[in-house]
N, C-alpha and C positions, 0 to 999 in steps of 0.2 A: 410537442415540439421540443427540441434539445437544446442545450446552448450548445454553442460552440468555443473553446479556448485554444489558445496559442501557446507553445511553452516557447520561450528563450532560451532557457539553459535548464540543463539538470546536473546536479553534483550527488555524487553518489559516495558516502564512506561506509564502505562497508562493515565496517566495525561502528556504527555509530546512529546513520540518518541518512533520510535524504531530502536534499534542498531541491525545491523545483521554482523557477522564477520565469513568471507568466511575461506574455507580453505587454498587459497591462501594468506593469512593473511589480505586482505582488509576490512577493518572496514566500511560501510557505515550507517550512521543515518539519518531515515526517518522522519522528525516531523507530526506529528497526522494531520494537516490542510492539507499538501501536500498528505498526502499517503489518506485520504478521497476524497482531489479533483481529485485525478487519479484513484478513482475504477475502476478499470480492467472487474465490474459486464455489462451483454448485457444489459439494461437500464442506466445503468452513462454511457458507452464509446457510446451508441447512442445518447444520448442525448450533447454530444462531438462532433459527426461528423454531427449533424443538425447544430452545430457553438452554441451552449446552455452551460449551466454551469450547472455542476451535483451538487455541491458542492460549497459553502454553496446556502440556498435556493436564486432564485433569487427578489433584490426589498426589503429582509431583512437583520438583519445584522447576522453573523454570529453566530451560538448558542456556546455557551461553547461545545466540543468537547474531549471525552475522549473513550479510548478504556474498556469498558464491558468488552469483552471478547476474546481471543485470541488461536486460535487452529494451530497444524499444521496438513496440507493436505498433509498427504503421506511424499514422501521425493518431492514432488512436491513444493509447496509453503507455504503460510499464510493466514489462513482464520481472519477475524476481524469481530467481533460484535461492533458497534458504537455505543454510546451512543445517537446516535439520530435515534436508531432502525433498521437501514440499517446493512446487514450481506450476503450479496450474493456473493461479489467479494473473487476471491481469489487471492491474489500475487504471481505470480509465482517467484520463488527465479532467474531464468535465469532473468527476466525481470528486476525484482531490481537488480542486479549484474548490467545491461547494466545502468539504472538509474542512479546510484552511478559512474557510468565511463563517462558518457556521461554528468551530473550534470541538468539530465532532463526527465521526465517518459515517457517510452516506454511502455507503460501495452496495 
């Protein structure tokens, strides 16, 4: 059984974070480095469970990082365009809810 969440609002700086503030009034803010190394897409989370690092490349240093582009899926989640080309994963709003209470991604 799933839960289900309500988002209110979502702010998006794409140079920075992003804030998402639930109906139950919880505020939680994702910074751009965390919410790219947790893509939720079936290549970044498999490359997660071989024990690999989806995010940033590995052996270099991380590139400047900003979100392009930002959609919502449905009343589902958050889709992100990255500035480093990558755009598959979507954030489900239940997941980041658990993220922000747990203070650790579940995607």
């Amino acid at each position: 059984m799933s839960e289900e969440v309500d988002v209110a609002n979502i702010t998006v700086d794409r140079a920075s974070h992003v804030e998402i503030t639930f109906t139950d009034h919880k505020v939680c803010r994702f910074e751009l480095a965390e919410l790219r190394s947790a893509c939720p897409c079936a290549a970044c989370r498999n490359e997660r469970d071989r024990g690999g690092v989806a995010w940033p490349p590995p052996g270099r240093p991380p590139p400047e990082l900003t979100i392009v582009d930002a959609q919502l899926v449905g009343a589902y989640g958050l889709g992100v365009t990255w500035s480093d080309g990558h755009s598959t994963g979507i954030y489900p709003f239940t997941a980041l809810r658990r993220w922000c209470g747990a203070g650790q991604p579940d995607l």
